[in-house]
N, C-alpha and C positions, 0 to 999 in steps of 0.2 A: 504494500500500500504506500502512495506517494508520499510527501511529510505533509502536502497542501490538505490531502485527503486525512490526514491523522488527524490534523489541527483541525480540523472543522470536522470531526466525529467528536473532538474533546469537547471543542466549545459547543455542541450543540447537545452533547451528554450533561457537559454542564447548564448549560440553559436550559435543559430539561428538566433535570434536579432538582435548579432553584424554584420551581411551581411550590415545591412541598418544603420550603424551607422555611416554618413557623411563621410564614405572610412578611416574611421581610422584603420591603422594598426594594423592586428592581433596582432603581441608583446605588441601594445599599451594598447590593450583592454583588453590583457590577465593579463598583468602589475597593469593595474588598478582594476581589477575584483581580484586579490589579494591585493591590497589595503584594495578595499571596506569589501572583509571578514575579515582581520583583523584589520578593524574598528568596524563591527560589528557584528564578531564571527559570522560571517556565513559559511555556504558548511566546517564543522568541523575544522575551522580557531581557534585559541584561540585567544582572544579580544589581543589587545597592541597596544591603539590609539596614544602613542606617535610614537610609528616604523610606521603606518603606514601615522600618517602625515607625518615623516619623509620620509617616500618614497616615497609619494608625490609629493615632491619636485621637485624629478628628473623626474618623468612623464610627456606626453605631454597629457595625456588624457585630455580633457577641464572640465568634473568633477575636478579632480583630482589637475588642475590649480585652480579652483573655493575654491577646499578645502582649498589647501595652500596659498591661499588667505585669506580667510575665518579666518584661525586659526594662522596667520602671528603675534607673540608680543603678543600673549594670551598665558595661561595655560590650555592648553586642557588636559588632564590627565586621565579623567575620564568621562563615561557615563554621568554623571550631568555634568559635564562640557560639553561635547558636546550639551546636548540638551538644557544648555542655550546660547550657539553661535548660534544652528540654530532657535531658539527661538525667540531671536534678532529681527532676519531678517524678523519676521511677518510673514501674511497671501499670501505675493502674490509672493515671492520665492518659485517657485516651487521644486526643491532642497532640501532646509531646510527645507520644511515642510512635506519629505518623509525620510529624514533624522535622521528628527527629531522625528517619529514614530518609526524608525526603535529602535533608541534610547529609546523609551518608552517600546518596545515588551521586553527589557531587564528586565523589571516593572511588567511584567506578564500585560500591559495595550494593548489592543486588540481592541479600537477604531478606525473605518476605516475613520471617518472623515478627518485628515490631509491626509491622502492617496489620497482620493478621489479627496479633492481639489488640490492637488500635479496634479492628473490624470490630472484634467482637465483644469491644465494651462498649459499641455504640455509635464511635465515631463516623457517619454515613460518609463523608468524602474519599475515605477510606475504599471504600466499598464502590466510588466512583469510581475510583483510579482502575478497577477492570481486573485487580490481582484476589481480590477475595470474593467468598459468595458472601450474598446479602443476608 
């Protein structure tokens, strides 16, 4: 499948998804979904974890609160530094521990475990990404 063709099965995977996501506004979810790629250089984003915690900030998405949260009085700057904040947080954040894969695929590291467990305490985006059952 072409990369053109990939990208436009994600985004429209994702745009599918966000119907059922707790009635949060489209702007909101669109706002955060470029967050999330330029945290981690996804859908042809270039990485710049400090811009996008910073834009975070002003988000209402509850990820997005979670993040800024999350990275409130740290130096998040960098890949390694991200995945030792969601690292932190253990086994049973589901968030961080999808997070904190995504963070790894940067590593060329390709273990579905923290995913999976992500899956299956809930985290649905998890479950978008096409590597776990729902």
């Amino acid at each position: 499948m072409s990369s053109s063709k990939m990208k436009n099965r994600f985004f429209l995977h994702e745009m599918a998804s966000s119907h059922n996501n707790n009635n949060i506004p489209l702007a909101t979810l669109l706002e955060w979904f470029k967050i999330r790629d330029t945290f981690f250089a996804q859908n042809y984003v270039r990485r710049n974890i400090p811009l996008a915690i910073e834009m975070a900030t002003s988000c209402h998405h509850p990820d997005a609160k979670w993040l800024t949260e999350l990275c409130a009085g740290k130096d998040v700057a960098t890949v390694e530094d991200a995945k030792k904040v969601f690292s932190a947080l253990g086994q049973n954040d589901a968030r961080a521990l999808c997070f904190a894969w995504l963070c790894a695929l940067s590593e060329g590291r390709r273990d579905l475990t923290p995913l999976r467990y992500s899956a299956e305490r809930g985290f649905a985006f998890c479950s978008s990404l096409g590597c776990c059952p729902n």
